[in-house]
N, C-alpha and C positions, 0 to 999 in steps of 0.2 A: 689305688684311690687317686683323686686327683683334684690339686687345689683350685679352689671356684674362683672363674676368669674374675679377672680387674675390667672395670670399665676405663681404666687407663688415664682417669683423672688426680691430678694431686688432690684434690679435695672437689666435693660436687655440690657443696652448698649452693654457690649462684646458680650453675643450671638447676639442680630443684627451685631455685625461686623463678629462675627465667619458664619453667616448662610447668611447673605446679602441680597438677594429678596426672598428666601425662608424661610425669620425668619417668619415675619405675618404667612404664608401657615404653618408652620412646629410646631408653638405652638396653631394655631387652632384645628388641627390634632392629638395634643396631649392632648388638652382638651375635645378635641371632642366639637368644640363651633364656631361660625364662628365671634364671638368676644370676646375679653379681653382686662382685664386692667392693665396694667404694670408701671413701669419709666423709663423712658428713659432718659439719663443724670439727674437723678433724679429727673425728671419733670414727672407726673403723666400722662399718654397718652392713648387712647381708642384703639384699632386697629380692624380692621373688614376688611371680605371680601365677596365676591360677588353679585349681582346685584340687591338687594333686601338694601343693607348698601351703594351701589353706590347713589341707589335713596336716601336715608335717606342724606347721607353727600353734595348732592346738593339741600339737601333743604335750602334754603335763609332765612327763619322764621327761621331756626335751626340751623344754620352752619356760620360761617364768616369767611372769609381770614384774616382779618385787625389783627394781631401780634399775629396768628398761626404759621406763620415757623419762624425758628431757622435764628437770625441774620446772620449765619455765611456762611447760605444760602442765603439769601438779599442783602448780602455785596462781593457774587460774581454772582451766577445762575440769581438771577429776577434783582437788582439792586433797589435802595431807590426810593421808592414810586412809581414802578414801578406798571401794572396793577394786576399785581397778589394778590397782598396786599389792595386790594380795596374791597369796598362793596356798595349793594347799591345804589344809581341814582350816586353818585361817578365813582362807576365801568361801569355802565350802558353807563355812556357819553364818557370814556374813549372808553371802549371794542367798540360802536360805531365806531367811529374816527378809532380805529384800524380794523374793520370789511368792512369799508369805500375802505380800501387799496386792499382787496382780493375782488373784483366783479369778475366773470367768466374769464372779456376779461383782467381785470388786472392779474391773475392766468397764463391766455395764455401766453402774454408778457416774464412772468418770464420764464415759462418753455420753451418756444424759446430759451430764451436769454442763458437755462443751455445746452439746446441742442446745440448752439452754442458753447458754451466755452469746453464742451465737444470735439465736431469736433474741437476744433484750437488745443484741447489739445492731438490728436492721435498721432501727427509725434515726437514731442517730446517723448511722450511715446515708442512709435516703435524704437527712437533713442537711449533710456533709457536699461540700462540692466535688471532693477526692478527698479519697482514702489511699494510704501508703499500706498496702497488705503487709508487710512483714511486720510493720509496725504495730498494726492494729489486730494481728492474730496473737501478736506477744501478748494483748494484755488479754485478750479473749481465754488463750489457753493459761494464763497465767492466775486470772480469775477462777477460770476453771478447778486448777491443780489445790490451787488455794481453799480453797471448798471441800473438793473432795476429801483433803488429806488433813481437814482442821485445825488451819493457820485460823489463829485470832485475828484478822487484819480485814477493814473494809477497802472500797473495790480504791480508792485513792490509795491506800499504803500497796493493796496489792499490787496495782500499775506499778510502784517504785519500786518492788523487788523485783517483776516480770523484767522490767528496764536495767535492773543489774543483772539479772541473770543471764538475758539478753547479751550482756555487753561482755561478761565471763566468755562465751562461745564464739562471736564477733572478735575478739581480740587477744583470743591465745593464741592463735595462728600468724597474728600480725607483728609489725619491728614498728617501734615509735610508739607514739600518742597513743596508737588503737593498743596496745598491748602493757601501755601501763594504766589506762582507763579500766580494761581488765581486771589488771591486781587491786583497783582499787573496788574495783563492783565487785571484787572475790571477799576483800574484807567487809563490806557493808554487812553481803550476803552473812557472811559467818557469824558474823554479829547476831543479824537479827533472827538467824537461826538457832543459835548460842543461848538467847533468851528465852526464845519461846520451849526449847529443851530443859530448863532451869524450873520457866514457868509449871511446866508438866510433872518433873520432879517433885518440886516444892508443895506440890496440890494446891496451888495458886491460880490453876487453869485444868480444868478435867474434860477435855475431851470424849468423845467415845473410845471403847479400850480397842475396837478393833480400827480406829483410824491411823493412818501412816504416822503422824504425829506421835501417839501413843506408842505405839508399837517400835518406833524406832527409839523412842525416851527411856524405852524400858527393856531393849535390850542389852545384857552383855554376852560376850564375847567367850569363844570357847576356853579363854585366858585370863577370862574377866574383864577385859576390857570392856571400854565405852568408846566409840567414835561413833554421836548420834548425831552431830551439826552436822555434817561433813555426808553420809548415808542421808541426811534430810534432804540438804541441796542435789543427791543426787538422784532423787525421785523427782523433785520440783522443777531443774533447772533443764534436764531431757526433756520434759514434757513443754515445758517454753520454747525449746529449740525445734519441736514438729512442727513451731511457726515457719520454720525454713522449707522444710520440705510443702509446705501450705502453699506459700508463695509459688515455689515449682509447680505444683501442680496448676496454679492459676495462670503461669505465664505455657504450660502444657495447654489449657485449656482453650487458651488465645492462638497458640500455632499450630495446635493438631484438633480444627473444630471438631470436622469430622469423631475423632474419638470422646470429644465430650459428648457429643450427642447421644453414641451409644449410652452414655452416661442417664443422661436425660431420660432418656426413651424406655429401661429399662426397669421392670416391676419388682426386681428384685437389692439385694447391695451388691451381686458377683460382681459387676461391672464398673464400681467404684474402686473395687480392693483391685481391680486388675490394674485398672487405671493409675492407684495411685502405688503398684507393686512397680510398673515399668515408671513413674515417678523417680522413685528409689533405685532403680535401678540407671534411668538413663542420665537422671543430672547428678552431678558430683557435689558431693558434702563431706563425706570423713575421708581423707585420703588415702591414709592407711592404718593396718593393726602392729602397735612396736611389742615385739617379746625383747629377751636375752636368752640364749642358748644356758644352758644350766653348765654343761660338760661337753668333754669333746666327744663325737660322734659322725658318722658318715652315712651319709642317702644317698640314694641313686649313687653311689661312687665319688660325691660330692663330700670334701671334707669339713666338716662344719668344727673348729676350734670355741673352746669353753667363754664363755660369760663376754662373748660377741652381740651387739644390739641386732635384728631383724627385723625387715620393712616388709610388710606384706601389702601388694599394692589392691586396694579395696576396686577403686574406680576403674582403674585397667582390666582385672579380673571381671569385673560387670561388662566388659565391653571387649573381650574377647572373639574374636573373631571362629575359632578353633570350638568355641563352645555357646556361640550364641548366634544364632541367623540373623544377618544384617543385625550389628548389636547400633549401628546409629542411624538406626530408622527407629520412632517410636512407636509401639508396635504393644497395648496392653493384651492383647490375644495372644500373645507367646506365651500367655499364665495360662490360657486355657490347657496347656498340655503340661504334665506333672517336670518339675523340675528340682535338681537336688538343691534342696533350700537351706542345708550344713555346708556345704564349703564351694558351690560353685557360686549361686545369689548371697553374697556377702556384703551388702548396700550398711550395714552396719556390724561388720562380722560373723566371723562363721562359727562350728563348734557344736555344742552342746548349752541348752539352756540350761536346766537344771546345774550340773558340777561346773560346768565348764567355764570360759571366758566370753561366751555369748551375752552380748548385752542384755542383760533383766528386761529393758521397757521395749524392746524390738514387736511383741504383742501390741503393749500398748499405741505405739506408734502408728502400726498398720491399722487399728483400730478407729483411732483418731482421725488419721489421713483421709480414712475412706469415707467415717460420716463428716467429716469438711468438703471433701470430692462432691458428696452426696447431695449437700445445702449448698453450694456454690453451684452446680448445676441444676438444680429442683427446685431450690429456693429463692433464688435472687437471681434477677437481671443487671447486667452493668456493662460498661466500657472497659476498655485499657487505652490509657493511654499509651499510644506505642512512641514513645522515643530512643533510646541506647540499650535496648532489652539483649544485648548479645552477652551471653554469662562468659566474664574471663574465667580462665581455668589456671590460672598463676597468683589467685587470692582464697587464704584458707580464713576462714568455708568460703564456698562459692557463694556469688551472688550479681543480678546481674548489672551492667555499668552504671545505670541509672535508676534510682529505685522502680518497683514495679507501682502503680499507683492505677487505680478504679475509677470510674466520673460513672456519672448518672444511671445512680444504683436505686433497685426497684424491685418492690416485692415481683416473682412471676405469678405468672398466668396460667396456673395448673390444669385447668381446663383445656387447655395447645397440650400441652407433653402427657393428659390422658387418652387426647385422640391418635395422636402420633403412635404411643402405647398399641392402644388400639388398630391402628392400620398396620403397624408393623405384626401386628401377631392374624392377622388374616391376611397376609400377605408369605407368614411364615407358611 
């Protein structure tokens, strides 16, 4: 057996902050290894990438959630004792309960309901000089999630939580100001989830029994537990964050026209979800997935020592070379041909939905994305303004230098994209 090469740094904190989602990729590359062992805040860390360590780090005999990530990530991104930090028939009944929330026809509902808030949100737009998209998808989906999931709150309080929850994924990642604005929109958040959980209880507020609200007030735990604030923010506060991925696709839309159009032109949704699948795939947002080795064990001849943190790189792995053709070209026809979407496309994890540690909303997401894709293309005309749209890759999450911002937004002209429709299919 043989112990996994050192990348040869006393600690790699600063180069991860100098290199950001390209640190994993860029010291693989320099060892020529597709893993190493480094410290990170001088805690001793594995990192690996590609679809062969994606299966390894979802093995459950081998791998744990439970006080792998960094508090400081817990204490705003997942939230205390939240599911991500679970293992086990623990996690099992949890991820359940939350897996309970997204059936087919519950998925539909939501995305109505964004398509709705979407349409009330045009004429204001249209009356707007510029719109700041990330901004203005926060409250759209945040209104949305609000709705769907039967928060008692109108669309003024909902804006206020969308904007803390907003700032919980904004600033877990960050050092300073942005990362204690975080803990403080973590506490808001809890608060006001904390209440309306009470509410539910108390039969002070009765929602429908099958709405997320309800449903998460009234479970416990295979232990008995309750951790329902915490499971609430984690349905609501994912679903605010596909405001990021939103925004990508519209500055997608601006540099690769060519593949909006496809968008446009087509009679069906395949061509949104393709779209907003290499979204996901080509811009960077979660960096990577952190376990802890349970026990000591060895792979490929590779010796892995007991209760070690492990960095599996998301972004790098999307953009493999070994397993993706030209992976930095944008390219949403690469979905046309089947691909393993467990551990090679891991844009938010790989794994198993149901038991596993695949994120719950990953459905919902691609869902979302594609009828935003859908209405951004079909439904509305606009600009971008283009000034510092270059996304640094050394800011967690990504996003790009300058906000992304819209001007002279306009209902379309469906009548152009039915002829277009039309020509293209007598041409086919």
């Amino acid at each position: 057996m043989t112990a996994i090469v050192h990348n040869g740094r006393l600690d790699s904190t600063l180069p991860l902050l100098r290199y950001g989602y390209d640190f994993i990729r860029h010291e693989c590359d320099r060892l020529n290894s597709d893993i190493f062992q480094t410290r990170i805040r001088f805690r001793k860390t594995i990192c690996l990438r590609g679809p062969e360590a994606a299966r390894l780090v979802y093995d459950a005999n081998r791998f744990q959630r439970s006080g792998a990530c960094p508090m400081r990530i817990v204490k705003t991104l997942f939230g205390k004792g939240g599911v991500q930090g679970l293992d086990d028939q623990v996690h099992r009944d949890r991820k359940a309960m939350l897996m309970s929330l997204f059936s087919d026809a519950k998925i539909d509902q939501l995305v109505k309901q964004v398509h709705r808030e979407l349409d009330q949100a045009t004429q204001p737009w249209e009356s707007a000089s510029s719109i700041e998209i990330l901004v203005a998808m926060h409250r759209v989906l945040g209104r949305a999630v609000c709705s769907w999931a039967a928060i008692p709150v109108d669309n003024e309080n909902a804006d206020r939580l969308s904007s803390d929850l907003a700032q919980i994924v904004d600033g877990c990642g960050g050092i300073g100001p942005r990362y204690i604005k975080s803990r403080w929109a973590r506490k808001r958040a809890n608060r006001r989830a904390e209440h309306w959980i009470r509410q539910v209880r108390r039969g002070e507020y009765s929602p429908d029994e099958s709405s997320a609200l309800t449903v998460i007030a009234s479970h416990r735990g295979c232990n008995g537990e309750r951790h329902a604030a915490v499971e609430l923010l984690n349905v609501l506060r994912p679903t605010v964050a596909i405001a990021r991925w939103v925004m990508f696709a519209v500055l997608a839309m601006h540099r690769f026209p060519e593949s909006a159009d496809l968008v446009r032109q087509s009679s069906d949704d395949a061509e949104a979800d393709r779209f907003g699948e290499e979204v996901r795939r080509f811009f960077p947002f979660f960096p990577a997935i952190i376990a802890k080795t349970r026990h000591v064990f060895s792979w490929q001849d590779w010796d892995f020592p007991a209760n070690t943190r492990v960095l599996l790189d998301i972004h790098g792995s999307n953009h493999d070379t070994r397993f993706w053709e030209e992976p930095e070209r944008f390219n949403p026809d690469r979905f046309k041909r089947s691909i393993d979407r467990e551990f090679t496309f891991i844009p938010q994890g790989g794994g198993d939905f149901v038991n596993g540690h695949r994120c719950a909303g990953e459905i919902v997401t691609r869902r979302i994305l594609s009828e935003c894709i859908r209405w951004f293309c079909k439904e509305i005309e606009f600009n971008v303004d283009n000034r510092d749209l270059h996304v640094a890759r050394n800011r967690f999450p990504a996003e790009p230098n300058t906000p992304l911002i819209i001007t002279n937004i306009r209902k379309r002209d469906r009548r152009s994209d039915t002829a277009a429709i039309q020509q293209s299919r007598s041409s086919a």
